[in-house]
C-alpha positions in Angstrom: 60.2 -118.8 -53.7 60.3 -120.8 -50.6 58.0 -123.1 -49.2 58.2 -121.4 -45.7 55.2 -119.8 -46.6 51.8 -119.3 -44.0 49.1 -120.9 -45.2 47.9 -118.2 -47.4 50.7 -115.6 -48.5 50.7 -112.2 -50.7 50.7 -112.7 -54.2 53.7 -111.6 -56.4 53.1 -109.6 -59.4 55.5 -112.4 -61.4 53.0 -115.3 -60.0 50.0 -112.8 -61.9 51.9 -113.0 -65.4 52.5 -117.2 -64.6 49.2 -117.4 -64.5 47.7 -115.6 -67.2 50.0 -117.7 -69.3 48.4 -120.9 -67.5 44.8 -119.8 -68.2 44.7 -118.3 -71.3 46.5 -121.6 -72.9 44.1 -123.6 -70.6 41.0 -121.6 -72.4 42.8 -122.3 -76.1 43.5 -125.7 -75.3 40.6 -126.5 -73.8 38.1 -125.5 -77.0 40.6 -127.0 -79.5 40.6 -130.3 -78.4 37.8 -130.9 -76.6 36.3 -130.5 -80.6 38.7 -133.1 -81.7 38.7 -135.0 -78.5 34.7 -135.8 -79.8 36.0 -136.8 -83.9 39.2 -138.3 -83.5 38.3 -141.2 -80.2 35.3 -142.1 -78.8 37.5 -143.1 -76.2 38.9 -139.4 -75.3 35.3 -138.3 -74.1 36.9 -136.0 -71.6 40.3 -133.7 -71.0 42.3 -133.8 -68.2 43.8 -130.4 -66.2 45.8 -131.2 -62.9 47.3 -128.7 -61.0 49.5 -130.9 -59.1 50.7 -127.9 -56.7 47.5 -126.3 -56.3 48.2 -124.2 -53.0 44.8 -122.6 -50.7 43.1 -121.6 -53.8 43.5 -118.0 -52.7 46.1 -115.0 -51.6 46.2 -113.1 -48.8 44.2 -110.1 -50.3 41.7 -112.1 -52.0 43.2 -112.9 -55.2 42.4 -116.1 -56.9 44.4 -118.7 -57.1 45.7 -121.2 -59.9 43.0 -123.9 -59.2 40.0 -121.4 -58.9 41.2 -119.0 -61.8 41.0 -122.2 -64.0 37.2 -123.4 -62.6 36.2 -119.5 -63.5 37.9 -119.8 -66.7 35.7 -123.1 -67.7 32.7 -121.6 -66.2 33.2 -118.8 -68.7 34.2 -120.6 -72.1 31.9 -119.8 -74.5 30.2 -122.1 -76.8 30.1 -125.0 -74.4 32.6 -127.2 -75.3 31.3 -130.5 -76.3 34.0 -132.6 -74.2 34.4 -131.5 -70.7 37.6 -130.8 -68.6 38.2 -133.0 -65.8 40.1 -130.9 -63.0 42.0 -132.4 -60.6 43.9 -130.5 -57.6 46.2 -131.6 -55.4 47.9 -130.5 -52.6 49.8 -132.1 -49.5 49.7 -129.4 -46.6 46.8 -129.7 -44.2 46.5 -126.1 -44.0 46.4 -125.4 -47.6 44.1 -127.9 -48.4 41.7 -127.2 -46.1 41.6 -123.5 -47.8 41.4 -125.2 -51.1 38.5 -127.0 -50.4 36.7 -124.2 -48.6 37.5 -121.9 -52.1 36.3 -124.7 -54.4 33.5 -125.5 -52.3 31.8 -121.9 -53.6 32.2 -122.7 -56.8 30.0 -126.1 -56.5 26.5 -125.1 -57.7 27.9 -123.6 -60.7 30.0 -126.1 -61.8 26.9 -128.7 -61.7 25.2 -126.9 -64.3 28.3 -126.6 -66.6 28.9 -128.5 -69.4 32.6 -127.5 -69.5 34.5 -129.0 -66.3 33.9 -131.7 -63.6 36.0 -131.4 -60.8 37.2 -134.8 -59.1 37.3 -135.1 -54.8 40.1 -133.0 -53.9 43.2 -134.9 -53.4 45.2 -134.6 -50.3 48.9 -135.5 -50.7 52.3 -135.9 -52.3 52.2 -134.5 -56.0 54.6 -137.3 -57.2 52.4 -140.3 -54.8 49.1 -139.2 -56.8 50.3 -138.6 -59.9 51.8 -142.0 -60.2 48.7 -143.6 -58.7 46.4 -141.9 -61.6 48.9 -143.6 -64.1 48.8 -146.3 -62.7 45.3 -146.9 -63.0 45.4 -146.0 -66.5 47.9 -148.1 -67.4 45.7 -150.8 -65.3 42.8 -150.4 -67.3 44.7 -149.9 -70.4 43.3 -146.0 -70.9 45.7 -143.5 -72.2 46.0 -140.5 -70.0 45.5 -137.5 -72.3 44.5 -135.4 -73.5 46.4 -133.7 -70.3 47.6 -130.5 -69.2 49.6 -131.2 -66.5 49.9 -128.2 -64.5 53.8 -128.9 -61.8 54.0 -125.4 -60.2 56.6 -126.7 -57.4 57.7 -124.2 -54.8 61.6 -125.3 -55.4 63.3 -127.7 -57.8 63.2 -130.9 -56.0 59.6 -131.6 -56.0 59.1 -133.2 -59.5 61.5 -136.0 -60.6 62.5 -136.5 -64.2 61.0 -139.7 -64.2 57.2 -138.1 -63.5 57.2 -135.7 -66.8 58.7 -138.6 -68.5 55.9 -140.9 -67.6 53.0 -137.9 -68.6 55.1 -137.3 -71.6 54.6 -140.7 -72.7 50.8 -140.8 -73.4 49.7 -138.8 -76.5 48.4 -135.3 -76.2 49.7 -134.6 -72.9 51.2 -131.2 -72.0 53.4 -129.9 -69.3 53.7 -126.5 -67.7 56.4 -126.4 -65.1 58.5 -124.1 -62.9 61.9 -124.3 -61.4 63.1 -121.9 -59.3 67.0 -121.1 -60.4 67.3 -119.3 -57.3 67.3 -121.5 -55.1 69.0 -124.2 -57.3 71.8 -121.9 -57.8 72.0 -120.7 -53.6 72.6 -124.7 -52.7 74.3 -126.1 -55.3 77.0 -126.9 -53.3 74.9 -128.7 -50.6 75.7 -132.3 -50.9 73.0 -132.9 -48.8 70.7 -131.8 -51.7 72.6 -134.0 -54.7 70.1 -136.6 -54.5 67.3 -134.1 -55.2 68.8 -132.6 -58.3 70.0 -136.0 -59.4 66.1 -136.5 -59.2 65.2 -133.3 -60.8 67.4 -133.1 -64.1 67.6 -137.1 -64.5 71.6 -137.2 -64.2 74.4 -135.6 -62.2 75.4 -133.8 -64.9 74.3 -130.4 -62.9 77.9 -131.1 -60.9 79.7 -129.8 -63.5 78.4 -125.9 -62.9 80.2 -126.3 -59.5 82.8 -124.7 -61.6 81.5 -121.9 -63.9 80.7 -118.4 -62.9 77.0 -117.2 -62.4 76.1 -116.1 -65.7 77.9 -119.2 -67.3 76.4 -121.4 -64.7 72.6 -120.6 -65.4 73.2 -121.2 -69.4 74.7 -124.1 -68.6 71.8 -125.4 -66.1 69.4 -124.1 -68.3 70.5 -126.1 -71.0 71.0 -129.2 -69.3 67.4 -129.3 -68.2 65.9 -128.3 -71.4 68.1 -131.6 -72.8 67.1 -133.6 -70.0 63.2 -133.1 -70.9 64.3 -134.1 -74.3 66.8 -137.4 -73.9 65.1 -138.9 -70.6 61.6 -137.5 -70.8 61.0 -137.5 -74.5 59.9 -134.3 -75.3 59.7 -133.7 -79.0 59.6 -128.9 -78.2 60.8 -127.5 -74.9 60.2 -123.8 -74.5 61.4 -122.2 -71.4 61.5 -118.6 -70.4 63.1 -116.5 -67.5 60.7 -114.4 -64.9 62.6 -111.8 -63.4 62.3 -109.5 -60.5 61.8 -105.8 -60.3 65.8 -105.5 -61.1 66.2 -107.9 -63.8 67.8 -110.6 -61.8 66.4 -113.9 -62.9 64.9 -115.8 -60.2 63.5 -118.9 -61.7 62.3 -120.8 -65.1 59.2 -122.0 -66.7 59.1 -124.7 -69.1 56.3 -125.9 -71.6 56.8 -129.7 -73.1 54.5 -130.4 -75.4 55.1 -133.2 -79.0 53.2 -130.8 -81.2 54.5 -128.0 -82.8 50.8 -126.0 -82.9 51.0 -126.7 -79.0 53.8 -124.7 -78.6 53.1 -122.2 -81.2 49.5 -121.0 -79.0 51.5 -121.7 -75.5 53.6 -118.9 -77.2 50.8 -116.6 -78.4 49.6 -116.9 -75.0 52.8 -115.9 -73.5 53.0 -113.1 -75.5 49.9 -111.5 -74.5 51.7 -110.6 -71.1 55.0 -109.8 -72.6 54.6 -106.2 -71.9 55.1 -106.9 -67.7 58.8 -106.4 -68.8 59.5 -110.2 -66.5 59.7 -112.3 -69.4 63.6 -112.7 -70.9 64.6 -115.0 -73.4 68.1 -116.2 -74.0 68.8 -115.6 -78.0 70.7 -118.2 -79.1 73.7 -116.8 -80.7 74.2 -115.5 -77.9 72.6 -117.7 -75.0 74.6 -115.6 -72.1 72.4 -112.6 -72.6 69.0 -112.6 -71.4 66.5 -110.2 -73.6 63.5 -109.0 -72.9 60.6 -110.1 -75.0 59.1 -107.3 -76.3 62.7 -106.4 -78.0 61.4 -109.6 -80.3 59.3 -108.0 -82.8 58.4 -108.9 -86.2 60.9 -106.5 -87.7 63.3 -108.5 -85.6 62.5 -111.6 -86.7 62.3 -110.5 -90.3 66.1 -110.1 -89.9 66.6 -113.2 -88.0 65.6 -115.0 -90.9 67.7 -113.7 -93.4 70.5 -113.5 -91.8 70.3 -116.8 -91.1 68.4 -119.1 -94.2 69.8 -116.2 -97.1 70.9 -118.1 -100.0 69.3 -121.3 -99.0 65.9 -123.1 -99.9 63.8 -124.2 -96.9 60.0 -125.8 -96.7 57.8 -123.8 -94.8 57.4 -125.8 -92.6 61.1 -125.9 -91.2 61.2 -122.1 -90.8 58.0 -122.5 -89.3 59.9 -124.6 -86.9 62.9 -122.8 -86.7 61.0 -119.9 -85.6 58.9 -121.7 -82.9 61.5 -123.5 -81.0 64.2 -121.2 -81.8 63.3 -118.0 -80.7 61.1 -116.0 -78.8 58.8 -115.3 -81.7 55.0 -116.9 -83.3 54.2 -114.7 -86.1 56.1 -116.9 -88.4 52.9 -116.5 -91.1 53.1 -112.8 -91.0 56.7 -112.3 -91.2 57.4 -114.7 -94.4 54.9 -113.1 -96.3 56.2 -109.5 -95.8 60.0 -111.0 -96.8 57.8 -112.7 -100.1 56.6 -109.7 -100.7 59.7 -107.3 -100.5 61.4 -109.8 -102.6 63.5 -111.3 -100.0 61.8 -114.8 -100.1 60.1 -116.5 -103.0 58.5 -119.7 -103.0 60.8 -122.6 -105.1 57.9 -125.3 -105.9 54.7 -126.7 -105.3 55.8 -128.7 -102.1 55.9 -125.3 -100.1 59.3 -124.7 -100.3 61.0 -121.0 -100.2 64.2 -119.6 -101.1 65.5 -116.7 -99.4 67.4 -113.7 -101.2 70.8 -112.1 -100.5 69.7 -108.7 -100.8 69.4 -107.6 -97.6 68.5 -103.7 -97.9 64.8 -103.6 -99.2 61.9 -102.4 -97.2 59.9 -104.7 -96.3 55.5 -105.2 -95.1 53.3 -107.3 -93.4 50.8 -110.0 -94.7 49.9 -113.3 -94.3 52.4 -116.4 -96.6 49.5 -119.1 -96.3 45.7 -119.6 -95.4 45.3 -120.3 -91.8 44.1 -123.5 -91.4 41.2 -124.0 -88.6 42.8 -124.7 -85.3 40.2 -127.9 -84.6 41.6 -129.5 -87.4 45.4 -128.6 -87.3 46.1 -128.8 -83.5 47.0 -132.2 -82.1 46.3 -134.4 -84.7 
């Protein structure tokens, strides 16, 4: 996508999936810690969501955008949450924000009687310029900024530095949810005029050395080299990024979500898979990262082999296949799937410490059930 766009512009069927994602982890993510925002600090007496790149607030036929699909989303969550989201939208074209203001604007007698959300003054400008100021004045008054979900929906890949998601990344509880269009970053990658930018962007010039490598080989290797760049220069404990396609397969750019708790990632997941079915999400296995998969080929019966082929005739805690699965691969239903290999005989547990040991027969039938009690999200997530 370029940022040639009129002020208000048709609305792609890919955005649609991007932002179900967005709001249905926003609605989870919300409820969750605004409960545990009120027990574990007195200090943490509201949650942040900033959508850094938040457009007009509409499409051309009417459709909601990201800013005002996340006010209706507050509006809506049910029981009031007893912490309330702090919005905060931001957006540098004149044009843009003037729409954004007028969309927001009808949504300001309801969000006065809401529990759920306050919205701070619209801010006009550079994503990078206010995000730095807002940490700034943390820092200044010695607040930590999260919780935060911190959404950097750039039009490009140029927009948001390395050294940004490393500074949110920094402050407990703080999410990311972040787009980079491979597109683009793949047309110019030769235009020296642009090296300073993706020096920016993936926190090294390592990205030079796809100059060389063919198109499929060069997106694994980018791809790569960004997800290890979140980890080595912005400190990002999970990285989960997935490919949205057009209409003929063709990736056309990446979403990442950077998050330092595993439960984070595990419902950012969940919520991705509730829109798996658009047939736009791929995920690159990795054994064999070249070849892009759609998600729905990921089922449970897939990850039920996944894991014996690979932990058979080892011992593992539960809590490292748990992992394993998570960050791994395209999969959540980690739970489901280890019970139905307990119960075929293909796993056992070893001990009391939640440890497992998986067979070597590899040709029984196996069912569904749950391994372990589900513990209550408000006390697992984020602690």
């Amino acid at each position: 996508m370029s940022d040639q766009l009129p002020t208000v512009w048709p609305r792609e069927p890919h955005t649609e999936a991007k932002h179900t994602i967005l709001i249905t982890y926003l609605q989870a993510w919300s409820a969750i810690l605004a409960r545990q925002s009120k027990k574990v600090s007195q200090q943490h007496r509201e949650l942040r969501f900033i959508d850094a790149f938040a457009g007009p607030g509409v499409y051309s036929k009417g459709e909601p955008g990201s800013p005002v699909l996340a006010i209706d989303a507050m509006l809506r969550q049910e029981p009031p949450l007893p912490v309330p989201v702090r919005c905060s939208f931001i957006e540098k074209d004149p044009a843009r924000f003037a729409s954004l203001r007028s969309q927001v604007a009808q949504k300001e007698a309801r969000v006065a009687q809401s529990p759920n959300l306050v919205i701070d003054e619209l801010a006009r400008g550079d994503c990078v310029e206010v995000l730095e100021k807002m940490l700034d004045q943390c820092q200044e008054q010695g607040e930590t900024f999260g919780p935060a979900l911190v959404f950097l929906d750039q039009f490009g890949y140029s927009d948001v530095p390395m050294t940004l998601i490393s500074r949110i990344m920094q402050h407990r509880l703080c999410e990311v949810y972040s787009y980079l269009d491979y597109a683009g970053l793949n047309r110019f990658l030769s235009d020296g005029c642009k090296d300073a930018a993706r020096n920016a962007a993936f926190g090294t010039d390592d990205w030079r050395q796809a100059l060389q490598l063919p198109t499929d080989k060069r997106r694994t290797f980018l791809l790569g080299l960004y997800k290890r760049s979140l980890q080595k220069y912005a400190r990002v404990k999970f990285v989960w990024s997935f490919a949205m396609s057009d209409r003929t397969g063709r990736p056309i750019y990446w979403l990442f979500f950077c998050t330092n708790n595993i439960r984070g990632l595990e419902e950012m997941k969940k919520a991705m898979c509730r829109v798996d079915d658009s047939g736009m999400f791929r995920f690159s296995d990795a054994d064999d990262p070249d070849q892009l998969g759609l998600l729905p080929s990921f089922d449970d019966n897939w990850l039920s082999r996944h894991l014996q082929e690979k932990f058979r005739g080892q011992v593992h805690k539960v809590v490292d296949v748990k992992t394993h699965v998570l960050s791994d691969t395209p999969c959540c239903n980690y739970a489901n799937v280890l019970q139905q290999l307990k119960r075929s005989g293909r796993v056992r547990p070893v001990d009391g410490n939640k440890k497992i040991s998986f067979t070597r027969d590899l040709d029984r039938e196996v069912e569904f059930v749950d391994l372990e009690p589900r513990e209550d999200f408000s006390e697992l997530l984020f602690e």
